[in-house]
C-alpha positions as CSV (number, residue, x, y, z in Angstrom):
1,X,-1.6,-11.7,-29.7
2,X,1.7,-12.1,-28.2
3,X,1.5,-8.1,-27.2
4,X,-2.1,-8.8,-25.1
5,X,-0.7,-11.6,-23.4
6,X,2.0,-9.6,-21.9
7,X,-0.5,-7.1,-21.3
8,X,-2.0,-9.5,-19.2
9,X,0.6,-10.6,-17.3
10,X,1.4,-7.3,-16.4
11,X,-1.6,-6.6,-15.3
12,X,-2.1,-9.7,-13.2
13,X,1.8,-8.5,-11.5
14,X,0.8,-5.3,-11.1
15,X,-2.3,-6.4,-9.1
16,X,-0.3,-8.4,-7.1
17,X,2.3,-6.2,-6.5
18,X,-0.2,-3.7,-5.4
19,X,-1.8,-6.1,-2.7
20,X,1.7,-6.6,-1.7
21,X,1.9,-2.9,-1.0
22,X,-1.2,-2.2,0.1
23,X,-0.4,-5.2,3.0
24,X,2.8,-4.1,3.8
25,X,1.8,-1.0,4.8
26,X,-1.1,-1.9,6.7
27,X,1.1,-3.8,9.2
28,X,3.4,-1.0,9.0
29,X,-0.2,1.5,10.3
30,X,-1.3,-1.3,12.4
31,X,2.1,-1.5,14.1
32,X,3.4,2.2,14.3
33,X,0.3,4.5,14.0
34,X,-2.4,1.8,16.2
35,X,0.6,0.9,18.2
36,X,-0.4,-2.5,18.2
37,X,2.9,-5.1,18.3
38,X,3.5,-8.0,15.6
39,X,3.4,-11.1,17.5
40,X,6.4,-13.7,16.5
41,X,4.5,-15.2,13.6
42,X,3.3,-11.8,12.3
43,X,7.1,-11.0,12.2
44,X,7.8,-14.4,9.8
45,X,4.2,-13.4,7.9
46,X,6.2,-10.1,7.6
47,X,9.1,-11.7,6.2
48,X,7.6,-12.7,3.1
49,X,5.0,-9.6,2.5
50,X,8.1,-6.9,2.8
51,X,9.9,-8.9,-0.2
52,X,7.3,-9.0,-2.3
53,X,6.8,-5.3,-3.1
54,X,10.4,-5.2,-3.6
55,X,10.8,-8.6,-6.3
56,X,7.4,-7.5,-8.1
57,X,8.2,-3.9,-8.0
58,X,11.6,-4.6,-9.9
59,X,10.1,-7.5,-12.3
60,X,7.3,-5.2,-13.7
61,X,10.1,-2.1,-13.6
62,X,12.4,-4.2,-15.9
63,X,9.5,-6.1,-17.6
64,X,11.1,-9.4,-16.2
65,X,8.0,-12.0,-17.4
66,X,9.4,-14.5,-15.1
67,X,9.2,-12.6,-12.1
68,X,5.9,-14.1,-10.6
69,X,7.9,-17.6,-10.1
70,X,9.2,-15.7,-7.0
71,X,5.8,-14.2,-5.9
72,X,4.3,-18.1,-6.0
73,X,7.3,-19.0,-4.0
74,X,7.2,-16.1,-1.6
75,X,3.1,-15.9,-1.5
76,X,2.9,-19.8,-0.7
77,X,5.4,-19.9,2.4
78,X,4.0,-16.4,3.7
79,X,0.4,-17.9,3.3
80,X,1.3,-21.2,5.1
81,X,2.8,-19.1,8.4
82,X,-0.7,-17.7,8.0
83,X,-2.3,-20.8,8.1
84,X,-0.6,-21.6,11.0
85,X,-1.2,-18.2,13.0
86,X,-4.8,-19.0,12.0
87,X,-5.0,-22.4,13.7
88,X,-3.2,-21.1,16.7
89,X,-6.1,-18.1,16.3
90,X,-8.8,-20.2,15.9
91,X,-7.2,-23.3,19.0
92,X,-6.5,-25.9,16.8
93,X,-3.0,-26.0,17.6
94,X,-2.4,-26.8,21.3
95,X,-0.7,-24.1,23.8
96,X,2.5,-26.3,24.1
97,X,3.4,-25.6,21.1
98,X,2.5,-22.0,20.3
99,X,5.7,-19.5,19.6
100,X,4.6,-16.3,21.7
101,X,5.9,-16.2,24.8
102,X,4.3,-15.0,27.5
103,X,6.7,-11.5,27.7
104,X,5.8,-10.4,24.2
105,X,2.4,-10.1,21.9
106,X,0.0,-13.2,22.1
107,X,-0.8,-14.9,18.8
108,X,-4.3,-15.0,19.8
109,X,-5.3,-12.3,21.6
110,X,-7.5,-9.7,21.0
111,X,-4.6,-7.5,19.3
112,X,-4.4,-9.7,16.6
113,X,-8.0,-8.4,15.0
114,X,-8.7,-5.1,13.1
115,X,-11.8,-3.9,11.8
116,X,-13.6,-7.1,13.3
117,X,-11.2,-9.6,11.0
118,X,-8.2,-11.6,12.5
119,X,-4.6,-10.4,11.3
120,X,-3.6,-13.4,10.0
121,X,-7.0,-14.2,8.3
122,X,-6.1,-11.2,6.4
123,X,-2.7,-12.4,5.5
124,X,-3.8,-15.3,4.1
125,X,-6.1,-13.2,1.5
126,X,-3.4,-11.4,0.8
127,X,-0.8,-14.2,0.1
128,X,-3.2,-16.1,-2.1
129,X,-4.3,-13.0,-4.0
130,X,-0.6,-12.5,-4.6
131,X,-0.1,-16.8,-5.3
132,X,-2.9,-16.8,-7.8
133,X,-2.0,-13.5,-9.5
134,X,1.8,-14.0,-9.8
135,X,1.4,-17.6,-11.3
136,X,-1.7,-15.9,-13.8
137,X,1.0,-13.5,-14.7
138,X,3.3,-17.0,-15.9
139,X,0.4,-18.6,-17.3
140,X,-0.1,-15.3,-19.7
141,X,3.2,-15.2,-21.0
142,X,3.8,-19.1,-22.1
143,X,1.1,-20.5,-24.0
């Protein structure tokens, strides 16, 4: 019993350390293959996606079963810079207080979609996949 609930948890990691991945290098295409720029709150989103791959990779490596305390962690504060970049997206937030400057990417131009879907809409998916799936992966291993 014990045996299938590690099992699970590793699974659960593994799933989110593979969405990790698979985001980070998405950006990575988006940015140096599209040649489309990370506005300022795509570089903070960035922030917290890079580590990810990096703290999941080495928890499952060295079967660390409380490694996914650091993906919640990581996932939440990525996912609410998402939120953010989504409100700024969407015009909730005013102009006054948006962080592009006029010299670099807009947060909420055109540029900031791919494939029809908004960058940080995206990002948000991602960092609640990896939220959910990291505290699963606790869950599983203390009953």
């Amino acid at each position: 019993m014990i045996e299938m609930k590690r099992l699970n948890g590793e699974l659960a990691l593994g799933l989110a350390w593979t969405i990790a991945l698979f985001a980070s290098l998405a950006v990575l295409f988006i940015g140096e293959v599209l040649g489309l720029s990370p506005c300022v709150l795509c570089w903070f989103q960035r922030a917290f996606m890079f580590p990810l791959v990096v703290v999941l990779g080495l928890g499952l490596w060295w079967h660390d079963e409380r490694v996914g305390r650091y993906g919640v962690v990581l996932a939440i504060c990525g996912g609410l810079v998402a939120v953010w970049h989504l409100a700024l997206y969407f015009g909730v937030i005013p102009e006054r207080i948006q962080p592009c400057s006029a010299t670099g990417p807009s947060c909420t131009d055109d540029n900031q979609v791919v494939f029809g879907v908004p960058i940080p809409l995206m990002a948000l998916a991602a960092f609640t996949l990896i939220a959910v799936l990291s505290a699963l992966s606790l869950k599983e291993k203390h009953p």
